[in-house]
N, C-alpha and C positions, 0 to 999 in steps of 0.2 A: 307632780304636786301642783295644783290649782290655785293660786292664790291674787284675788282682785286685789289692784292696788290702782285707785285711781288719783294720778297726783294732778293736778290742775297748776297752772300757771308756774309750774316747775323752768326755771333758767338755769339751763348748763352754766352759764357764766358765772351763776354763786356756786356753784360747785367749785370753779377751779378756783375762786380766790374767797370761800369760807369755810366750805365742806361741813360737819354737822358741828359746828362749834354748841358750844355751852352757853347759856344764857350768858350775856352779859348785864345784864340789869335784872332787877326784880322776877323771878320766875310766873308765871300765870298757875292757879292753881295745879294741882302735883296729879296725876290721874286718881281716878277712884280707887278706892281700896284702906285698908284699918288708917287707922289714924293717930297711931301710939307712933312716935319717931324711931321706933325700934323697929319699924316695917323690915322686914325680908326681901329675895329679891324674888320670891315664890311669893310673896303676899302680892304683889305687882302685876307677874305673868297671872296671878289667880282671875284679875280681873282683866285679862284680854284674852281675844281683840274684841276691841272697842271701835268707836266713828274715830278717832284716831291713829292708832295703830290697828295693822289686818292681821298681824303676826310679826311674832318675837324669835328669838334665843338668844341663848346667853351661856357664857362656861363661867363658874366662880367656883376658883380654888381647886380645877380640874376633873369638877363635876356639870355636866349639860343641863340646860331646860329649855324647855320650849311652850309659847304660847300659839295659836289658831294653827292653819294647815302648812307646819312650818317642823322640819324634822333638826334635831342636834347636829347633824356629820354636814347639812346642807352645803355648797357653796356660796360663797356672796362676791356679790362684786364691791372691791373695799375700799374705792374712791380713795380718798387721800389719805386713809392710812400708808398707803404707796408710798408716800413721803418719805416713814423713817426706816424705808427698807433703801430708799436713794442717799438721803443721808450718811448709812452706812456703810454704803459700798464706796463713797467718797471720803470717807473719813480712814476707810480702808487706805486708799491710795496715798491719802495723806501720810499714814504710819509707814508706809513704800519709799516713801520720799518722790513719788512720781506726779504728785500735787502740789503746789504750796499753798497752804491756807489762807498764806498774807498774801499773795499774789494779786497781779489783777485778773480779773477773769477774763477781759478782752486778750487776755497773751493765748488761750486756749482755744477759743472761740470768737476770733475775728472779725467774723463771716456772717454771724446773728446777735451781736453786741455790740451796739455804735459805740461811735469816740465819745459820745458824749456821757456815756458810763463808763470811760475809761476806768473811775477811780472805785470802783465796786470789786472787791476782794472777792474771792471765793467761801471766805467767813462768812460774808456779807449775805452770803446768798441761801446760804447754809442756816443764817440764825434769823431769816425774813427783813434783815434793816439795808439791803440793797437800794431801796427807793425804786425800785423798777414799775414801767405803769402799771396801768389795769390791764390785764388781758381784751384780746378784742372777741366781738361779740362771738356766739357759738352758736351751733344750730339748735331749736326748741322746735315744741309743737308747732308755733304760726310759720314755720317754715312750710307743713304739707305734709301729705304720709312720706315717709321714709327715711323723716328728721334725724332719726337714732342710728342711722345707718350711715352717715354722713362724717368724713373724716378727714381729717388734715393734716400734715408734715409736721414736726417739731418744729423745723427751721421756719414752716411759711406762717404757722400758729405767731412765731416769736415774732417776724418780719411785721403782719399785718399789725402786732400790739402795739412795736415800737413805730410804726406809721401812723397809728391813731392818737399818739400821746400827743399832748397837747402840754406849752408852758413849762417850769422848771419844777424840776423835782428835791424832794429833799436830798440833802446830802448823807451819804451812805452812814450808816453805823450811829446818827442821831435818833431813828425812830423807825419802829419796829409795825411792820404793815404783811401780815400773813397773805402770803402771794404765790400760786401757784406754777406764775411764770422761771420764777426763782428753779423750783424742781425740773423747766423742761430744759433749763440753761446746764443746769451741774449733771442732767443726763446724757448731753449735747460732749461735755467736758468728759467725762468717765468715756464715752467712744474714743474722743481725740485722744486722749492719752492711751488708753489700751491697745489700740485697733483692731477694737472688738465692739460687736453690737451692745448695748447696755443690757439687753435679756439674757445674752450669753455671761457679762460679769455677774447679774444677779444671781444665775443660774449657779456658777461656777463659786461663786463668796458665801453663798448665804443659802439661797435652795436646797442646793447637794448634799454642804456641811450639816446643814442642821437635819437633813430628811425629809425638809415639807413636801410629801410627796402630794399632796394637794391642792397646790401652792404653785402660780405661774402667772408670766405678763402674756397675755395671749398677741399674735402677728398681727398688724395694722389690719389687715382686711378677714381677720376670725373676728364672728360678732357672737359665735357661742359660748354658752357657759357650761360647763358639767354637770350631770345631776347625781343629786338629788338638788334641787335647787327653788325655791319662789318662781311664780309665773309674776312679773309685773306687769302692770299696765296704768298708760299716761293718758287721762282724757279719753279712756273706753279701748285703747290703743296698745297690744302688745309690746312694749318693749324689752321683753326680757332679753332677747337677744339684742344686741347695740354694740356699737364701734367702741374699741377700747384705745379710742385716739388719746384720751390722756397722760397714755403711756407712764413715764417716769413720774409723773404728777399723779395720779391718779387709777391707773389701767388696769393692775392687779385683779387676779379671782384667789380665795382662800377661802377658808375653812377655819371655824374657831378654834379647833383645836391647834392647826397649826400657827395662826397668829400667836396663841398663846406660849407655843415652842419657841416661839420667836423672841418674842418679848422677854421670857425668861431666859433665854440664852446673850439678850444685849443687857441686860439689866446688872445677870453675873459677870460680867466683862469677857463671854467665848467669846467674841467676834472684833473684838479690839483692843490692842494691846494699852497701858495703862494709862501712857499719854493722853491718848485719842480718847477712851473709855472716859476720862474724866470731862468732855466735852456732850458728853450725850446728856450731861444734868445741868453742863452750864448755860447761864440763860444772861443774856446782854444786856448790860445798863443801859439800855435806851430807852423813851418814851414810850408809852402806846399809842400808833399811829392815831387819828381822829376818826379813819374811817374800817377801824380793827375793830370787830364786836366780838372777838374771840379772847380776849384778855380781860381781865376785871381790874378799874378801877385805872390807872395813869402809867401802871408800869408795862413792861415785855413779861409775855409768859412765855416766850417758844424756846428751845434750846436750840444747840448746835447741832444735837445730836435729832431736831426736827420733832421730840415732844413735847406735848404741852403738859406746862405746872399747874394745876387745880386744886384749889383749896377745900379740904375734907370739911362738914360742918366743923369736927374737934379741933380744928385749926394743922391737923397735919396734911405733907403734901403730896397730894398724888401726881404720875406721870403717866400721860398715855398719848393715844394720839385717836382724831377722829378724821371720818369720811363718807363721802357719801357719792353714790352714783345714782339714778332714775330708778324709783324702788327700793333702793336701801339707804339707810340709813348706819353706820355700825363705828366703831373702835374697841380700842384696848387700855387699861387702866390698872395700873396694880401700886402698890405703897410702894417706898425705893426697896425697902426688905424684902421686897416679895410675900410679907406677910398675908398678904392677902392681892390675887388677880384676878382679873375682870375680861370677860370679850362678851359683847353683847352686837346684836345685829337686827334692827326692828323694819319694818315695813309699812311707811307712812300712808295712809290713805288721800293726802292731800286736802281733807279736810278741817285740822288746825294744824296746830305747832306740837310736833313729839320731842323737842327739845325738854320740856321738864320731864320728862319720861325717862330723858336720858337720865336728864341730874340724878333723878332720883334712884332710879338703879346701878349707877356711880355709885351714888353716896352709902344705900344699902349693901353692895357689895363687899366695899371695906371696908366697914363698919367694923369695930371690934365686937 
């Protein structure tokens, strides 16, 4: 499968600390297509691709669709949806007793979290109000050909961040700042306490159990994807194939169907017992960071459980989670009833913003 995707001035760095967030301010007009609010998500995909988007899919309600040279079963690489599959495999251990939630996280990981975060809990890190800095920079195109191919250690990823930080940081659990770093710390902790690789607990928690037979973190030096899958390219530049150095943050390849097996198996409480389960919808009375574009309006949207809360036009709330890697764009979104689910996976051409693209196929999808 063929599909151009030229993204221009694309920065890994917003990837690991935005990933395909939701507008936060006013949307830019909605893509082309009817103009009744009662749009479809077929009314949507009718009018792509566009200079926009190169290609879609999308599964609502456990039915596929698909926009330009783009097939239903495809793979995707699912950038930070990654998230709420780390999330729960920590929240597992938690239920184990072989975590503690309040702890600090330096008791686990010493070794890649200074003392000067001593007081960041494993909560902390799990609900984004850690205060941890920015990531440091990451490779992009001004690097030179073979940018995408370019990869780093968890531990030297977190070393060079916390050597770029600059000044004091907020004090944990006041203000909620969606941070990627957070996911490669609690992946760092799930080894120390298991002594096991983190693909192997993923593997063994959640892969297995549920069947994603589609579904996997591929080894620091595989830069393949499976196919059926998108061809991308960044500035004329194949990148389909690229390092899945995001790992626990990010690194994941799946399949909409299987995301969606997912999601409805965390949503019914399979994967964590009731305690824990009730953590995956709670979301922290803290601020919204200043420089969070992923929340609307002053409060926290993230949970513990690593989804984010979105408000439906009707005012009900949705939970999903979003991501993005060089070429894709994608998440998951369903109502808490599972009345209605959503996986959608687009292919930005780096020409504008596919962000109202997303909203708007959100919003159509769980529509009543």
């Amino acid at each position: 499968m063929h599909l151009r995707v030229a993204l221009t001035a694309y920065l890994l760095s917003s990837v690991l600390t935005v990933g395909a967030a939701l507008p936060a301010v006013a949307a830019p007009a909605a893509p082309a297509g009817p103009t009744s609010a009662n749009r479809t998500v077929q009314d949507i995909l009718d009018h792509l691709p566009d200079d926009i988007v190169a290609g879609a899919l999308t599964r609502k309600d456990d039915v596929g669709a698909t926009a330009g040279p783009v097939t239903a079963d495809a793979y995707v690489r699912i950038g930070s949806v990654t998230k709420a599959f780390t999330n729960t495999v920590v929240l597992q251990l938690v239920a184990e007793h072989r975590i503690d939630l309040d702890a600090p996280a330096r008791r686990y990981v010493p070794q890649v979290l200074p003392e000067a975060y001593g007081d960041v809990t494993v909560h902390h890190l799990l609900d984004h109000t850690s205060g941890l800095p920015k990531p440091a920079p990451t490779p992009g195109p001004a690097d030179g050909p073979g940018w995408q191919f370019a990869s780093v250690t968890p531990e030297d990823f977190l070393r060079a961040s916390f050597a770029a930080a600059g000044g004091t940081h907020p004090r944990p659990g006041l203000e909620q700042q969606y941070n990627g770093l957070n996911s490669f710390v609690l992946g760092l902790i799930v080894e120390e306490v298991t002594g096991h690789s983190f693909t192997a607990e993923l593997e063994r928690r959640i892969i297995r159990p549920l069947r994603l037979r589609h579904t996997g973190l591929p080894a620091a030096d595989d830069p393949t994807i499976p196919s059926p899958h998108a061809e991308v390219y960044v500035d004329g530049q194949d990148v389909t194939e690229q390092s899945p150095y995001p790992w626990a943050e990010g690194g994941m390849i799946s399949t909409a169907a299987d995301l969606d097996r997912f999601m409805t198996a965390l949503f019914r409480g399979r994967l964590l017992p009731p305690a824990e389960q009730k953590l995956v919808f709670e979301v922290p009375t803290a601020t919204n960071g200043a420089d969070n574009k992923n929340c609307t309006g002053t409060t926290a949207c993230y949970s513990t459980g690593g989804l984010m809360r979105y408000q439906l036009p009707d005012g009900e709330d949705a939970w999903g989670k979003t991501g993005s890697r060089p070429g894709w764009d994608n998440g998951f979104f369903a109502t808490r009833d599972l009345r209605h689910r959503f996986v959608y996976s687009l292919n930005p051409t780096g020409a504008g913003n596919d962000l109202p693209y997303i909203k708007a196929l959100i919003n159509a999808a769980l529509a009543d």
